[in-house]
C-alpha positions in Angstrom: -22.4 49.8 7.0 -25.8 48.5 5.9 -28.2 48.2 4.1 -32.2 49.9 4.7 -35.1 49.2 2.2 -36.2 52.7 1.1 -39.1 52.4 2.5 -37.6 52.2 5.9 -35.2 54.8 5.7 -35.2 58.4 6.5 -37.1 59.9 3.2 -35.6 63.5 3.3 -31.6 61.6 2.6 -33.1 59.0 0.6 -34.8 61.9 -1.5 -31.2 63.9 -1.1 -29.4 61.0 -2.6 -31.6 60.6 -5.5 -31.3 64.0 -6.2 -27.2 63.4 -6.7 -27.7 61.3 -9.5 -28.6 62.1 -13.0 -31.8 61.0 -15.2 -30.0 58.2 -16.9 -25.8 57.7 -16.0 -23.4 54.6 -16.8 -26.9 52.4 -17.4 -28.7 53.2 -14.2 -32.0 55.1 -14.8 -32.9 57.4 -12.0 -36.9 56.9 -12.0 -37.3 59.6 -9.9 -35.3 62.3 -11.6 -37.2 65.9 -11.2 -39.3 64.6 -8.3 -39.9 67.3 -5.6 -40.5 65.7 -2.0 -44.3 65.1 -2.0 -44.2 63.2 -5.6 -41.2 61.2 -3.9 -42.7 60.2 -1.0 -45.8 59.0 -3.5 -42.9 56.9 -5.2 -41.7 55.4 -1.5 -45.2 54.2 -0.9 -45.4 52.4 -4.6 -41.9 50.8 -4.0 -43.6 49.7 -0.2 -46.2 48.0 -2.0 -44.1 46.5 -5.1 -41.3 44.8 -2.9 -44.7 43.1 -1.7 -45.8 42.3 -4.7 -48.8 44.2 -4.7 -50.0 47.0 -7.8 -47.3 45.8 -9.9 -47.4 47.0 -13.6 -47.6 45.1 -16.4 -43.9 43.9 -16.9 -42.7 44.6 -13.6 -41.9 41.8 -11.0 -41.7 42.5 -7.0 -38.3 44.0 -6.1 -37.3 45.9 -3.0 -34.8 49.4 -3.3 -32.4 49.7 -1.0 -29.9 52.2 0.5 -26.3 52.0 1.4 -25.6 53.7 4.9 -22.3 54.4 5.9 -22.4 55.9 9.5 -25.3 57.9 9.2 -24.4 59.2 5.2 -26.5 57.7 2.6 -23.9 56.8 -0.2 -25.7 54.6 -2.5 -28.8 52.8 -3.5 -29.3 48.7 -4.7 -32.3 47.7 -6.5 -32.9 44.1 -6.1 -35.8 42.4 -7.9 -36.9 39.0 -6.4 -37.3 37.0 -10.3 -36.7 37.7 -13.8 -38.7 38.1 -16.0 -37.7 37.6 -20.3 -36.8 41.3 -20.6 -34.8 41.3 -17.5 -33.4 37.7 -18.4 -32.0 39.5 -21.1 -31.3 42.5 -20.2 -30.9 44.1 -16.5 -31.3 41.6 -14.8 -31.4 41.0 -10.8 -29.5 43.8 -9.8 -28.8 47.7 -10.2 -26.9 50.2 -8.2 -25.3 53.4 -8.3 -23.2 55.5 -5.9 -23.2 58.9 -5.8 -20.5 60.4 -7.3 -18.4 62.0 -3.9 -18.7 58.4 -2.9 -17.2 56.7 -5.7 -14.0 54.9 -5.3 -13.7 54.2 -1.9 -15.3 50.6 -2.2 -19.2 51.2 -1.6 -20.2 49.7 -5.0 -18.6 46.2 -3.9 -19.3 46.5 -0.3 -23.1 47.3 -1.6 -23.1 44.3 -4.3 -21.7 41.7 -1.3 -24.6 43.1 0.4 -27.4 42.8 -2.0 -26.1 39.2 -3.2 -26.8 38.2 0.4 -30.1 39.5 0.1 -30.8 37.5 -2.7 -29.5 34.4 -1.8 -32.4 34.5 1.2 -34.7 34.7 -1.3 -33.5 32.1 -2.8 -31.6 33.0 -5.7 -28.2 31.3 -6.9 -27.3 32.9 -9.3 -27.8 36.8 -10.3 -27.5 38.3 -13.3 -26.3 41.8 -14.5 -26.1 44.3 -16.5 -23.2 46.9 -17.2 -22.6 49.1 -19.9 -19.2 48.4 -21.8 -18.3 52.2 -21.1 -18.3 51.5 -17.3 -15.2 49.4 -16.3 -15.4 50.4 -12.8 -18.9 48.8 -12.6 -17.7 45.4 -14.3 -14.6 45.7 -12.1 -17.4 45.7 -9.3 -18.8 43.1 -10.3 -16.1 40.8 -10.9 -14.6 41.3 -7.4 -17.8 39.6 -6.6 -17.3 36.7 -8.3 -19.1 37.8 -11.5 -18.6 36.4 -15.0 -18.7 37.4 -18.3 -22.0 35.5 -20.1 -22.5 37.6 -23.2 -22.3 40.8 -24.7 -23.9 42.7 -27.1 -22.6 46.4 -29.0 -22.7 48.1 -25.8 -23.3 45.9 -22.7 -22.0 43.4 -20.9 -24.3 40.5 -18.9 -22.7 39.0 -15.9 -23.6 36.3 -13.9 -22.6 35.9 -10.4 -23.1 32.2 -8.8 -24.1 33.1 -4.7 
């Protein structure tokens, strides 16, 4: 298994896998729900330059998308973003992820999550924070097997913190 920023994968599965997962589902928005291909591939080259840092809208903060490859299937994708800023301090956070659904289940999430931690402790972060909505247990049971905690909650979330 590993992990392949989007931007180095092959762009017809990548586009395939997005294509599984609905506009907004369990928390995880789907920014390019409704793309065809060519408006896709558009999107792969604004995620090339914004895991560099470069053309980054107002709000945003670098961050590099990556998918989960299992034998040559693309299950999954893990959005990592390299700071926070106050919104995502207090609400996203580092990390999102979802699995499409014939995938879900059989351990990608966590496998996915150990992954992506390690990718963020080379950049230098110790501890991550998350997101997951209250409605979701499989996600919080996710990321609790990787060592997350509980830090706060509001009516409908739950904001986790995982030391790396």
């Amino acid at each position: 298994m590993e992990l392949v920023r989007v931007q180095d994968s092959d762009y017809r599965k990548t586009y395939e896998l997005y294509m599984t997962f609905p506009q907004n589902e369990n928390g995880y928005l789907n920014s390019v729900y409704g793309y065809d291909y060519d408006k896709f591939l558009e999107w792969i080259e604004m995620k090339r330059s914004w895991s560099e840092g470069r053309d980054l809208p107002d709000g945003f903060v670098p961050d590099t998308t990556y998918v989960l490859v299992d034998d040559g299937k693309y299950v999954g994708v893990f959005n990592l973003r390299h700071e926070l800023n106050d919104f995502l301090r207090e609400g996203p956070g580092h990390i999102g992820y979802c699995v499409s659904k014939q995938y879900r289940g059989k351990g990608y999430a966590s496998t996915g999550l150990k992954m992506v931690l390690a990718k963020a402790k080379e950049r230098g972060i110790d501890e991550a924070y998350l997101s997951v909505n209250k409605d979701n247990p499989a996600s919080l049971r996710v990321q609790i097997k990787n060592g997350a905690r509980i830090d706060h909650e509001n009516e409908t979330e739950y904001f986790t913190r995982i030391l790396i």
